[in-house]
DRENLO-454887 format. One record per residue (C-alpha): residue number from 1; x, y, z. Coordinates in steps of 0.2 Angstrom, whole numbers. Layout:
N
(atom NUM,(X,Y,Z))
...
***
This chain:
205
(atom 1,(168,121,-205))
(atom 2,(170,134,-192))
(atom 3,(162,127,-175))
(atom 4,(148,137,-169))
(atom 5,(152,152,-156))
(atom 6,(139,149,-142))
(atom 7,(131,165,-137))
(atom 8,(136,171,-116))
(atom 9,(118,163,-112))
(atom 10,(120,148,-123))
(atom 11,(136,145,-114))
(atom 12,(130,148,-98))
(atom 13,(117,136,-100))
(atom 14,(126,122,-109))
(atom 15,(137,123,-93))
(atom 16,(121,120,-80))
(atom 17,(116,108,-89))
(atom 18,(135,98,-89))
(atom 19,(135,102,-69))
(atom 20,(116,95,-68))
(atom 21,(120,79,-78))
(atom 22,(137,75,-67))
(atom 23,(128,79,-51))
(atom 24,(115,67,-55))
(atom 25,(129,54,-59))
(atom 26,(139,59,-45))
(atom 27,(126,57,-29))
(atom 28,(119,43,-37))
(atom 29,(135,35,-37))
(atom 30,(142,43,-21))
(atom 31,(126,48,-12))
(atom 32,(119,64,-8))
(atom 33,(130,68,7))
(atom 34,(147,59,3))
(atom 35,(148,68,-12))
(atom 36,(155,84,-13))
(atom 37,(155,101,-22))
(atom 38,(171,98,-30))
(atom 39,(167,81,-35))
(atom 40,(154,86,-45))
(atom 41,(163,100,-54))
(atom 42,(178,90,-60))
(atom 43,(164,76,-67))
(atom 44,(157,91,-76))
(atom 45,(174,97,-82))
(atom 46,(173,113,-73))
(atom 47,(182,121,-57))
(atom 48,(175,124,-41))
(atom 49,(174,143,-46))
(atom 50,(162,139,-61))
(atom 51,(151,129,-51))
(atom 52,(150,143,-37))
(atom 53,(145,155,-53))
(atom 54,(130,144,-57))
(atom 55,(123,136,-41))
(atom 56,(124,142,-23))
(atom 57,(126,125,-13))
(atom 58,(129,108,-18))
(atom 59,(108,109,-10))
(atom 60,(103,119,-22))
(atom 61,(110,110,-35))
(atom 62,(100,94,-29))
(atom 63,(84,103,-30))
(atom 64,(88,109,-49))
(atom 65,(92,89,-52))
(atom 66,(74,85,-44))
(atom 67,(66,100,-54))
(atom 68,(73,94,-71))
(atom 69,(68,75,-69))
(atom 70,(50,81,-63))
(atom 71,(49,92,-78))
(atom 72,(55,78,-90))
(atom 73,(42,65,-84))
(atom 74,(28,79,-86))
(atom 75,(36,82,-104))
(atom 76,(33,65,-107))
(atom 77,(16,63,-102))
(atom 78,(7,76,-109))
(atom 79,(16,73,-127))
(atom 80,(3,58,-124))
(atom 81,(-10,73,-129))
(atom 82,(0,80,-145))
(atom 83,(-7,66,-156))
(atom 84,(-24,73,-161))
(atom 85,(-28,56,-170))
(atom 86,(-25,47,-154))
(atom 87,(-41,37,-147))
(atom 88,(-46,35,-130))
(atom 89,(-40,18,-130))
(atom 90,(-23,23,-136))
(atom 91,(-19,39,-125))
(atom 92,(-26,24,-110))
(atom 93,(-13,10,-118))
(atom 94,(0,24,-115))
(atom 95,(-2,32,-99))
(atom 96,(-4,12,-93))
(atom 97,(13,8,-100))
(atom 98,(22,21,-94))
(atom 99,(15,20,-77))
(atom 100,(18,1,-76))
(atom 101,(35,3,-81))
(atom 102,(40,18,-71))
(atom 103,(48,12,-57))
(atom 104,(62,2,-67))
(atom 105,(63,16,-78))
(atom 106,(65,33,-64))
(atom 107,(85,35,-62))
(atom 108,(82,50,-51))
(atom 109,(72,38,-37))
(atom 110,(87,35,-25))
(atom 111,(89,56,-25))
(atom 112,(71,58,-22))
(atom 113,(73,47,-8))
(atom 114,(90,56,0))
(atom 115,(83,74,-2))
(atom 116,(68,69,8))
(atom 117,(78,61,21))
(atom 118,(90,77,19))
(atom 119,(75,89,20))
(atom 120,(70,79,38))
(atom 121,(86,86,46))
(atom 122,(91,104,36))
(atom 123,(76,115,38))
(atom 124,(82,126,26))
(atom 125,(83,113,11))
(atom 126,(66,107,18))
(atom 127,(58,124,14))
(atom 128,(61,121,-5))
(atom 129,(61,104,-7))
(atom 130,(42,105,1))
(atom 131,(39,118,-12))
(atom 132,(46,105,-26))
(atom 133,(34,90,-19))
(atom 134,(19,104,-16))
(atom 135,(25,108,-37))
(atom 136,(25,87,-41))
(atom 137,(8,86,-32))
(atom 138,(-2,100,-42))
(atom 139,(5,96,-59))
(atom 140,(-1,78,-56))
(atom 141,(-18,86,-52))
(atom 142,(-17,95,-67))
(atom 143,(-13,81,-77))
(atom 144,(-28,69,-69))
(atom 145,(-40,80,-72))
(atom 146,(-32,85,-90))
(atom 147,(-31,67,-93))
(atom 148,(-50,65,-89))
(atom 149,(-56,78,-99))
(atom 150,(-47,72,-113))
(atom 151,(-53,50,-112))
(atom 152,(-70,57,-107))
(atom 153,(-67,45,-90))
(atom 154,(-76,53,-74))
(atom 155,(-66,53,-59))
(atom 156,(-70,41,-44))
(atom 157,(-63,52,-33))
(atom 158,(-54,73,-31))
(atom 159,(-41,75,-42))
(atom 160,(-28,80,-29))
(atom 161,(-31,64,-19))
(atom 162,(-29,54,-33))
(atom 163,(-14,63,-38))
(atom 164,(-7,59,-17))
(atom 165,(-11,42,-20))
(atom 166,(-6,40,-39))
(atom 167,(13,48,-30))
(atom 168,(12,37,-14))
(atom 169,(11,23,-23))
(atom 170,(23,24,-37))
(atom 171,(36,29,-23))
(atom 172,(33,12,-13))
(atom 173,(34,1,-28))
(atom 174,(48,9,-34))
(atom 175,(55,8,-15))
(atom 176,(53,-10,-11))
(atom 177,(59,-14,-33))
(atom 178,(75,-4,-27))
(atom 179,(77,-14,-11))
(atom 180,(72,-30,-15))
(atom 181,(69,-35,-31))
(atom 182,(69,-54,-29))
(atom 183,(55,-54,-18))
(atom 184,(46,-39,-30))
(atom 185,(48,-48,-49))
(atom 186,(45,-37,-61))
(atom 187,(28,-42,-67))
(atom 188,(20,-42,-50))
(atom 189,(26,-23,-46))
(atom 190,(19,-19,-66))
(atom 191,(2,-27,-61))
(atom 192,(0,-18,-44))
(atom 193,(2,-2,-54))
(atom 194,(-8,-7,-70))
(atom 195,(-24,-14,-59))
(atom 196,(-23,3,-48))
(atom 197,(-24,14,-66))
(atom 198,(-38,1,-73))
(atom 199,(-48,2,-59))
(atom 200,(-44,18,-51))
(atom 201,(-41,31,-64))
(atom 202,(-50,24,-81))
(atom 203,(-66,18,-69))
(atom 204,(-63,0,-76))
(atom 205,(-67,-18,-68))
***
C-alpha cells in the first residue's frame, strides 16, 4: 500500500505540531530559558531552518505550547455537554473529577509557571502572554456560566470572579503539589478543590 502524500498544508501542519510536542518535552525537561531553538528542532527531527519557517522565536513558540494545552482542557470540558442524556448529577460528577484531579494531571504547569516569570522580565513576550491569560480568563467565564445554564445551578457570585478564583486556585494547589508533595498528599489537594466546587460553584453544603 502506497503511503499517503500529505498535501503542502497537511505537511506543514504535521510539522508544527512535531516542533510543538518537542518544545513541550524539551523546556519541561531543560527549562524554558536553558533550552534553546536548536534543541528543540533536532527533538522534532527538523533543522533550525525549518523551525525558523514555522515560528518566529523560541517565545513565540512557548505561547503556541500554552495556547494548545488551554485549548485541549477547554476541549475536554465542554465534551462534558455533548452527552444529551447526561443529568445534572452526572455533568456535576464530571466537572468534579476532573477538577479534583487537575493538578496531578496538567503536564504543561511548570511552563505556565516559567512564561509568567518570563513575561515579568521581556515586555515584549508579556504583551501576548497577557493576551493568553486575559483568553484563559474569559473562556473559563464562558464555561461558568455555560455550565450553569446547563445544571440549572444559580451562581453565588459573577461569573468572571468565579472564573479568577476557580484559576487562582487550581495554580496554588497545583504549585505547592509540584513543590511539595509530601506535605500536600494527594487526597488533601483533591478535597481542597472538590469542597470549593461543592460549595462554590454547584451552591451545595
Amino acid at each position: 500500500m502506497k503511503p499517503i502524500r500529505l498535501t503542502r498544508e497537511q505537511s506543514r501542519d504535521q510539522t508544527r505540531q512535531r516542533l510543538l510536542d518537542a518544545a513541550q518535552d524539551v523546556f519541561t525537561r531543560k527549562g524554558f530559558g536553558a533550552a534553546s531553538v536548536e534543541d528543540v528542532a533536532a527533538d522534532a527531527g527538523y533543522s533550525r531552518g525549518a523551525f525558523y519557517s514555522n515560528f518566529s522565536s523560541k517565545a513565540e513558540l512557548l505561547l503556541e505550547v500554552l495556547k494548545r494545552d488551554h485549548d485541549t482542557i477547554m476541549q475536554r470540558l465542554s465534551s462534558i455537554f455533548e452527552d444529551g442524556d447526561a443529568t445534572r448529577a452526572d455533568m456535576e460528577a464530571h466537572v468534579l473529577q476532573y477538577y479534583s484531579e487537575c493538578y496531578q494531571n496538567n503536564a504543561c504547569f511548570l511552563l505556565w509557571v516559567e512564561a509568567k516569570l518570563h513575561a515579568s522580565r521581556d515586555a515584549q513576550f508579556r504583551d501576548g502572554f497577557n493576551a493568553l491569560m486575559r483568553e484563559l480568563r474569559q473562556s473559563t467565564t464562558d464555561y461558568i456560566k455555560a455550565f450553569s445554564e446547563r445544571v440549572g445551578t444559580p451562581l453565588t457570585m459573577p461569573a468572571e470572579q468565579m472564573a479568577l478564583g476557580l484559576i487562582a486556585l487550581c495554580d496554588g494547589v497545583q504549585f505547592f503539589y509540584s513543590s511539595d508533595p509530601q506535605s500536600i498528599p494527594a487526597q488533601f489537594a483533591e478535597d481542597v478543590l472538590a469542597q470549593f466546587f461543592r460549595r462554590v460553584v454547584f451552591n451545595a453544603q
